[in-house]
N, C-alpha and C positions, 0 to 999 in steps of 0.2 A: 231093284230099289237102291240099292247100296251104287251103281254108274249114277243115277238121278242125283242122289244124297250129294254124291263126289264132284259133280258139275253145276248144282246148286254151290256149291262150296267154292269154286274156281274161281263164279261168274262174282258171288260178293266178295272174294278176296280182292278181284280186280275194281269192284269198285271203290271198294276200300282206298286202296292205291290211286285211283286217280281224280279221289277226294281230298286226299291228302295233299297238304298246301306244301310239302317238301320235296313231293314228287316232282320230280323236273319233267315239262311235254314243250316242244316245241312242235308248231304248224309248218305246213309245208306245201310252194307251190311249184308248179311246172310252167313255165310261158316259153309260149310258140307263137313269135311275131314277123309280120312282114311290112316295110314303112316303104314309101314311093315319095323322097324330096325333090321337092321341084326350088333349086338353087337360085329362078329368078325372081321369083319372089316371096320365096323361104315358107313356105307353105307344105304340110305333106299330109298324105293319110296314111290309115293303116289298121291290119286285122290284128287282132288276138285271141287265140283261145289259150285257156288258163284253167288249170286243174289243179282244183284244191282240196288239201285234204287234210282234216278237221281230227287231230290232235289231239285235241282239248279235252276235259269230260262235258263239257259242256255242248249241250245243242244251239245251234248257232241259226237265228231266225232273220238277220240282216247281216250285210256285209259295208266295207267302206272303199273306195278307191281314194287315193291323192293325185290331183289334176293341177302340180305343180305351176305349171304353165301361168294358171288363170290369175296368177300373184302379181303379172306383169301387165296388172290397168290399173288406172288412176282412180277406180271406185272402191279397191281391193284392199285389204286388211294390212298386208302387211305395206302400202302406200300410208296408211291411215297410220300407220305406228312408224314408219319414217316420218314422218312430218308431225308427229308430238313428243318423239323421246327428246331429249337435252343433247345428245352427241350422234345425229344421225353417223350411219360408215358415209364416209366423204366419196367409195366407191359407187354410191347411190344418186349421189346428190348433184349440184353445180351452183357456181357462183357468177348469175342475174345480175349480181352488183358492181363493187368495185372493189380493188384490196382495201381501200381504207374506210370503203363503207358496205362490207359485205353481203349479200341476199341469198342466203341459202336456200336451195327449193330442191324439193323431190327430182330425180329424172324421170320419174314413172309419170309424176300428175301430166308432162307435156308429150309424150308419146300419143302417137296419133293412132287411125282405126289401123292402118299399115306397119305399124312400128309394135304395136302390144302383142305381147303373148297368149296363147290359149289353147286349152283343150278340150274338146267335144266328142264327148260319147254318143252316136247317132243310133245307134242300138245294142240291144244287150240280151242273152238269153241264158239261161241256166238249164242244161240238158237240154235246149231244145225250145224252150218254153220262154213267153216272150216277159219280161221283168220289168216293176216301176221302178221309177229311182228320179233324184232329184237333185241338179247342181246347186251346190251352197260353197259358193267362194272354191276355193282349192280344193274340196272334198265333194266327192258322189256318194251318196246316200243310197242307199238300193236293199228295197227289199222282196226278201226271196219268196219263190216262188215256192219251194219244199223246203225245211227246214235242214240243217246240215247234222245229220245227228254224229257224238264222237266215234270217232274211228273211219269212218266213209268221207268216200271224193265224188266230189262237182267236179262239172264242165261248164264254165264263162265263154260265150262265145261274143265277141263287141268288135263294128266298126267305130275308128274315132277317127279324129281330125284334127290339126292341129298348127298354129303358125309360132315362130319361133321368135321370140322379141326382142328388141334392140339387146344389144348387150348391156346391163345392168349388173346383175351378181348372180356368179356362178357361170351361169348358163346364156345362152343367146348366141345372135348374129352377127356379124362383124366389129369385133372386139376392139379394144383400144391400139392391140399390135397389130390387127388384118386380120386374124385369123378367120376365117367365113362361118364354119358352126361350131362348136362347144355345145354337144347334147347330151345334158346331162336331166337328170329328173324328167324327161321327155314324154313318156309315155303316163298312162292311166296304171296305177300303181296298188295292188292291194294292200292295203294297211293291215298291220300286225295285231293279233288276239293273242294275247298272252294271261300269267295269273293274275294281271292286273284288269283286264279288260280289251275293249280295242283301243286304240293307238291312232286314230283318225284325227292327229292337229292342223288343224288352217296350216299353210308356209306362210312362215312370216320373216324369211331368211336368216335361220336357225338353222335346228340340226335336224337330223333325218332318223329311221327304223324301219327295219325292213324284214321281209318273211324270207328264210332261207328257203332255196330252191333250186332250179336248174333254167337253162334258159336257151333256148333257139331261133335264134334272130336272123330274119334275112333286111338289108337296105339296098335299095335301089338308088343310087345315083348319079349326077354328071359321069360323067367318064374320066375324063379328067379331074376329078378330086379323091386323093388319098384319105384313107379314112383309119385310125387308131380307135381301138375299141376292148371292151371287157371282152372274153373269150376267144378261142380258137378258130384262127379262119378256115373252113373246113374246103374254098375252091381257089387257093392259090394261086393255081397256071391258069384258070381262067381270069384272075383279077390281074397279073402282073404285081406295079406299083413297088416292086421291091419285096415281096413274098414270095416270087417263087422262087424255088431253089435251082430250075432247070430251065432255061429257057421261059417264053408266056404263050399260052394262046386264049387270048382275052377273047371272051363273047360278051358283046353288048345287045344291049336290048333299043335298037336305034344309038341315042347318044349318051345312055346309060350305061351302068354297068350294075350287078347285083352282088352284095358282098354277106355272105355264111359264116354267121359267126356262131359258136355253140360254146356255152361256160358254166360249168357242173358245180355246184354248192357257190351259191354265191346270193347276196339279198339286194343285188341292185345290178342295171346294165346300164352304160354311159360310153359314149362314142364321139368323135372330134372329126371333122373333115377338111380340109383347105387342098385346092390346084396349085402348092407351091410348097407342100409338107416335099423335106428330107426328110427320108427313112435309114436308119442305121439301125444295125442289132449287133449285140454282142452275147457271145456265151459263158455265162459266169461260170465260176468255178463249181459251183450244185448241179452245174446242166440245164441252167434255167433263161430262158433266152428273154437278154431284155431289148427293148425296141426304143427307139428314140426318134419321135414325130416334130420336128421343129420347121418355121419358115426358110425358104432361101436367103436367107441375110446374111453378107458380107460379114455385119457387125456384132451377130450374135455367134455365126458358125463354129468359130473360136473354143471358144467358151460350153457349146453343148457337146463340140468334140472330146474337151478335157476331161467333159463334165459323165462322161459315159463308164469309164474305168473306177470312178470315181463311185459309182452307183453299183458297179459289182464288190466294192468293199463293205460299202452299206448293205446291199445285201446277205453279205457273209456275216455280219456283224452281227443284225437281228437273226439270221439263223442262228447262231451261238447265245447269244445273250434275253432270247422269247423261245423258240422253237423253229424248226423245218420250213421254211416258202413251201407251200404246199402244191401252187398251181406251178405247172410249166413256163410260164412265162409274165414278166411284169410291163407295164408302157409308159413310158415320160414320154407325155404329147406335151406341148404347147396349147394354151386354151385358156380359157376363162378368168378370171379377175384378177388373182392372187397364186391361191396353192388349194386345190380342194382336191381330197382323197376319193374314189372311187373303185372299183371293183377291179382289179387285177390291172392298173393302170392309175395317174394322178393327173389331171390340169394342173400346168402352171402357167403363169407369163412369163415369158422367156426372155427378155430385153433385158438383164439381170448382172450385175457383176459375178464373176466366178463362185466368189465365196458366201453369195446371197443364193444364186444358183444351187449350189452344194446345200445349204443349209434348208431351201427349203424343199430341194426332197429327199434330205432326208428325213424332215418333217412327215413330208406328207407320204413315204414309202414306207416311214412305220406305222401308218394307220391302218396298212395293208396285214398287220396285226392284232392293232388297236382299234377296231373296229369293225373289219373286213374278213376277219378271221374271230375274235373275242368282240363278238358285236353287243355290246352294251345299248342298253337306249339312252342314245347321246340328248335326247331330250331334256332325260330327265335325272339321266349321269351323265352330264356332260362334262365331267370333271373326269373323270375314269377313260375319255376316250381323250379328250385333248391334253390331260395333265399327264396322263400316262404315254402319251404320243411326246410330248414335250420332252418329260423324262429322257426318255431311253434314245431321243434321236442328240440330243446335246451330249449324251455319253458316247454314242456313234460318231458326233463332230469330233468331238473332244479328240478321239483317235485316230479318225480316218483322215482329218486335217492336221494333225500332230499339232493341236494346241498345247498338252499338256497339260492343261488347269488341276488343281489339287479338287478345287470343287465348280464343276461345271454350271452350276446352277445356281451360282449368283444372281442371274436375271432374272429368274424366277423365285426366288428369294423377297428381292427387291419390290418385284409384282405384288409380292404377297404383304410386304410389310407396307406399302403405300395403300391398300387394299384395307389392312386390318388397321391403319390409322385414321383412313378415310371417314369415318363416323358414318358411313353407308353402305359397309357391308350387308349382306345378307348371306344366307346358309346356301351351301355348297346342296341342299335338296331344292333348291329354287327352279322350276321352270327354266328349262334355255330360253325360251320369251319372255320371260316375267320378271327380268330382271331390270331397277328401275334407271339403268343406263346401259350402253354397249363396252363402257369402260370396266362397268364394275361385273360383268358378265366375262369379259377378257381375264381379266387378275382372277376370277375367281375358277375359271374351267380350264386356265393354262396357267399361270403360277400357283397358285393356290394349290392346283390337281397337281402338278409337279413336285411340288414340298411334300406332299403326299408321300410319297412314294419315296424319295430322298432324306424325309423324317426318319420313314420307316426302317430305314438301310441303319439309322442311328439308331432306334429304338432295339432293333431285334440284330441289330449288327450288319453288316455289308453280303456277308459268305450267305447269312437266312435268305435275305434278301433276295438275291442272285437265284436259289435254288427257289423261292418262295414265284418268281417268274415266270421261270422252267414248269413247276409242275403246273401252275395257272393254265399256261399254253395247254398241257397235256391232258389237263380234265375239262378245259371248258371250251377249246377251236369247236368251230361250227355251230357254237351255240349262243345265247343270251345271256351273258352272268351280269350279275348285282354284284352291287359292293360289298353284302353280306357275303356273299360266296367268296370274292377276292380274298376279304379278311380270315374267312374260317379257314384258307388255305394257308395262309401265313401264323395260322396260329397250329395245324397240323405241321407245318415246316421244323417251325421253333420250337412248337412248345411253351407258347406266351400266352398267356390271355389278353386279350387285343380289342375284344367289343368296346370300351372305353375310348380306344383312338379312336377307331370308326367313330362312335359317336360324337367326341366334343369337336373334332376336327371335320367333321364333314356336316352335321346335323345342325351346330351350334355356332357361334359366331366365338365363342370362349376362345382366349387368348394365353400365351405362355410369356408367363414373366418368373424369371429366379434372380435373387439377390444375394451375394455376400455382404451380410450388416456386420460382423464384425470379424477380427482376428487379434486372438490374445495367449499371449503363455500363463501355462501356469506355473505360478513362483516357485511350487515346492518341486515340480517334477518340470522332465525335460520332455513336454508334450506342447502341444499349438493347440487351441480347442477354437472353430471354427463355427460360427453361425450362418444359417442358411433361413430363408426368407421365401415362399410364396406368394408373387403380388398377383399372380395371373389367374385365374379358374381354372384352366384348364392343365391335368397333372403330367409329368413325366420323370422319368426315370432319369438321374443325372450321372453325367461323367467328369470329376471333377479334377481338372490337371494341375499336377504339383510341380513348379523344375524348385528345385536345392541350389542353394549357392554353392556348390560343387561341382554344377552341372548336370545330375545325374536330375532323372525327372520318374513321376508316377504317379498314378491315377486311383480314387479313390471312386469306386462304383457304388453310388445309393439307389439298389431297387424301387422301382413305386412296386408298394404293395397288392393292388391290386390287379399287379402281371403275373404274382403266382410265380413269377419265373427271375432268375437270374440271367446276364445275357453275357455270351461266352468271352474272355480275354483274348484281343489280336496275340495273332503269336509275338513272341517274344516279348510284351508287353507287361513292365512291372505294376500289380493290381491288387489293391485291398478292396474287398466286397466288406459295404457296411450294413448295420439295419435297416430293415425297410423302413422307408416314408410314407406311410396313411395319410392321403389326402386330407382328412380330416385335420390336418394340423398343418396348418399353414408353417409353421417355423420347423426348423432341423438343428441338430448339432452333433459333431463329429470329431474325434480327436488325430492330428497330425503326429505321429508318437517321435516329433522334434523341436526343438524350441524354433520359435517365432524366428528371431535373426539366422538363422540359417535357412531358411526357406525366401527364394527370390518372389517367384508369385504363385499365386494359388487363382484359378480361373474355373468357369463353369462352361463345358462345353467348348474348348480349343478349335475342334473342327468346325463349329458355326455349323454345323446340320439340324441343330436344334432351331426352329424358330421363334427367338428369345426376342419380341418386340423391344426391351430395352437394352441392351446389351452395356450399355454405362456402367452397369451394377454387377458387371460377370466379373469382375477382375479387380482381383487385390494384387498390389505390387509391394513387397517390403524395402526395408532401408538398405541387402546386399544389393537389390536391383539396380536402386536407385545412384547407390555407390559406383558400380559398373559404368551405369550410363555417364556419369561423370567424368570416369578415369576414360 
């Protein structure tokens, strides 16, 4: 009675747990595919079986796939939202007209049956058993045949099909530099169940989410076309192309070849193939072998040469400053529009000056943390994957080009203040579709997410900050975090109470305005008494710098009080901690214990990491300054 009593007790403690909303579950799949492209006319098919297993506490009575592809016809959703936003990407588009009487038009609405993309699920079974399911735009609808209760794995067994369409964005056919494929979003995709639900959005060329898993890919193609991809090539000497280590003895299947790639934790696979890739590898200093896929070009070779050494320092960089590269090896291919991050590898175009080259992968190599490792749903934090990617690669520039900058993130600064002037902002929780232009989606998921993080360095100090990154990597790689998890780990770092930042800064559109209204001595004693002004809503903690007309300088720190906390003095740093400021009260005052004429200026915030929309109002100058400037 008493074993009964004891496993009665187990089975509800566990459900307990995985009722609970704090409990963290991530799902989890396995893909085992094999694709056969046909290069002449970009066509392929291909099988997949797919083992899922159900996580959740939740019983799971339908599933979704995303069928990326189907985004690239003139009937389709995201054609339909290029041709009505205000600022299509000009990546999309073409100009029908003339420069001085311009005709913007979709590229998607004039593709032809030959040119569009698509993907076709031609069957589909679950254990065995044959399944309905129904194409709707980019998503398959499918419901199951047994219900998936929590803790047990299915078996998806599907041929699909699929043609690969002009190149437009991201993805496709012979791109604007030659490149022959760029396949990325390729395949029939399970979409992610998490505690929000599932995760099944139309593409509307936005951002992505994906189920971590494992993956087992074989591609069959040309023989002649080199192929750069997510995972491990597991037949070397049989493919050649610059992988084997010893010699090659290539087996072709006629005028194919089959290439074995296998990639362990990862939530997406994406591969690149051109008859005119260079391959080069280098081994960084971790042991981590990076590859570099680019075309034969005279005019580019230069520059991807330079540009290789260049990407083992960026690598070292983000190991130190996120955490460990976890996978064996990374790949800068050549590929698709711009710069889009992907699974143990990046598309860029490569036609690029040196230092645009440099910058944008190291953009897009730290997503390779920022997403690819701390996978956020960029959907719906899309501020957390490209503000935080933004971040930390301009502090990568900053070094590994020996810029120097005292604050590297001027530009995103700037982003943010043209943004928060704009009188059309919206909140940093906005849909990545749903924002009412592609301008105010930019400022607000790369500058905007960048000050973020750069605020933060001010608010809880630079050293928090730094260690506040660190442990992120360590408690969230391979998994899903929220912005609530980011913050709660910067406030176990510091020791801050922080839900307030999270909130007015990412939730709200509230703005930061502080004012010096006035500066006076008082007659009887030899103090300065100092007014201070909130125009903004949105509160923070100030650093107020003093230099003396002596030259000597110091910082007077007013806590906001609702941080509960004090934030530490730089070393060597002369610093008076005053009373807290209670939000509740827009005005402050504080005494300088010197008279007026011996203090040159008194300023709010010196370093500019604060995002002080009017900055006009930060700085008093007195009459030694003035004297100075004179002499």
């Amino acid at each position: 009675m008493k074993k009964i009593l004891f496993s009665i007790l187990l089975i509800s403690t566990g459900l307990i747990q995985a009722q609970n909303n704090t409990s963290y579950w991530q799902q989890h799949v396995d893909y085992t595919m094999e694709v056969d492209m046909n290069v002449d006319n970009f066509k392929y098919s291909g099988t997949q079986e797919l083992v899922y297993t159900n996580n959740s506490p939740d019983t799971l009575n339908r599933v979704f796939y995303h069928l990326f592809f189907n985004a690239f016809q003139p009937d389709s959703e995201m054609n339909a939202r290029l041709e009505s936003v205000p600022d299509p990407d000009s990546r999309m588009t073409m100009n029908k007209g003339t420069k001085e009487n311009p005709e913007i038009v979709s590229r998607i609405t004039g593709l032809s049956e030959d040119q569009i993309g698509y993907l076709r699920v031609n069957s589909l079974t679950q254990n065995g058993e044959e399944l309905d399911y129904e194409e709707v735009g980019t998503v398959l609808e499918v419901e199951l045949a047994q219900p998936i209760l929590p803790g047990e794995k299915t078996t998806f067994n599907m041929n699909f099909e699929g043609q690969v369409p002009e190149q437009i964005r991201r993805s496709g056919r012979n791109s604007s530099e030659g490149v022959a494929l760029s396949m990325s979003q390729w395949y029939p995709k399970l979409a992610e169940y998490d505690f929000q639900g599932w995760h099944a959005d139309s593409y509307i060329a936005r951002e992505f989410h994906g189920v971590w898993g494992d993956f087992d890919v074989k591609i069959t193609i040309d023989k002649d076309y080199t192929v750069g991809s997510t995972g491990y090539l597991q037949n070397p000497q049989e493919i050649g192309h610059g992988y084997e280590k010893e010699g090659t003895k290539v087996k072709t299947k006629g005028d194919k070849l089959t290439w074995h790639f296998v990639a362990p934790k990862v939530h997406d696979f994406t591969w690149a193939a051109d008859p005119e890739y260079i391959h080069d590898t280098l081994v960084a200093e971790d042991g981590t072998v990076l590859h570099f896929l680019y075309k034969d070009n005279d005019e580019i070779k230069e520059n991807w040469e330079k540009l290789q050494p260049k990407t083992a320092e960026l690598l070292a960089y983000f190991n130190e400053h996120i955490g460990p590269y976890p996978w064996d090896q990374y790949s800068v291919v050549q590929g698709g529009d711009g710069g889009m991050e992907y699974a143990m590898l990046t598309l860029i175009t490569g036609e690029r000056s040196f230092g645009s080259l440099v910058g944008v992968t190291a953009h897009e190599m730290a997503h390779a943390w920022f997403q690819h490792l701390l996978a956020t749903n960029e959907s719906i934090h899309e501020w957390m994957d490209e503000g935080f990617t933004s971040y930390i690669s301009s502090e990568a520039e900053n070094v590994v080009l020996g810029k120097n900058a005292e604050n590297p993130h001027t530009g995103s600064y700037r982003g943010y203040q043209y943004l928060a002037s704009s009188g059309k902002e919206q909140p940093q929780t906005t849909h990545a579709d749903r924002y009412a232009m592609n301008a105010l989606y930019g400022a607000a998921a790369y500058s905007k997410g960048a000050v973020f993080l750069a605020q933060l360095g001010y608010v809880i100090g630079e050293e928090n900050l730094a260690k506040t990154l660190n442990r992120y990597y360590d408690e969230w790689k391979f998994k899903h975090p929220t912005p609530n998890d980011f913050i709660r780990i910067a406030e176990k770092v510091s020791g801050a109470e922080l839900d307030w930042y999270l909130q007015d800064w990412t939730r709200t559109t509230n703005t930061i305005d502080y004012a010096i209204t006035s500066v006076e001595s008082d007659s009887e004693e030899d103090v300065t008494n100092v007014k201070l002004q909130r125009n903004g809503l949105m509160p923070m903690p100030l650093d107020i710098h003093v230099s003396y007309g002596d030259g000597s300088e110091e910082t007077f720190y007013i806590p906001l009080q609702m941080m509960r906390w004090e934030k530490p003095a730089k070393e060597g740093e002369k610093r008076s901690v005053e009373n807290d400021w209670a939000w509740g009260s827009p005005s402050y005052e504080f005494q300088i214990p010197v008279a007026k004429n011996k203090i040159s200026s008194i300023e709010i915030d010196s370093s500019q990491l604060m995002a002080d929309l009017d900055r006009s109002n930060n700085k008093w100058e007195g009459s030694e300054a003035e004297n100075t400037s004179e002499n």
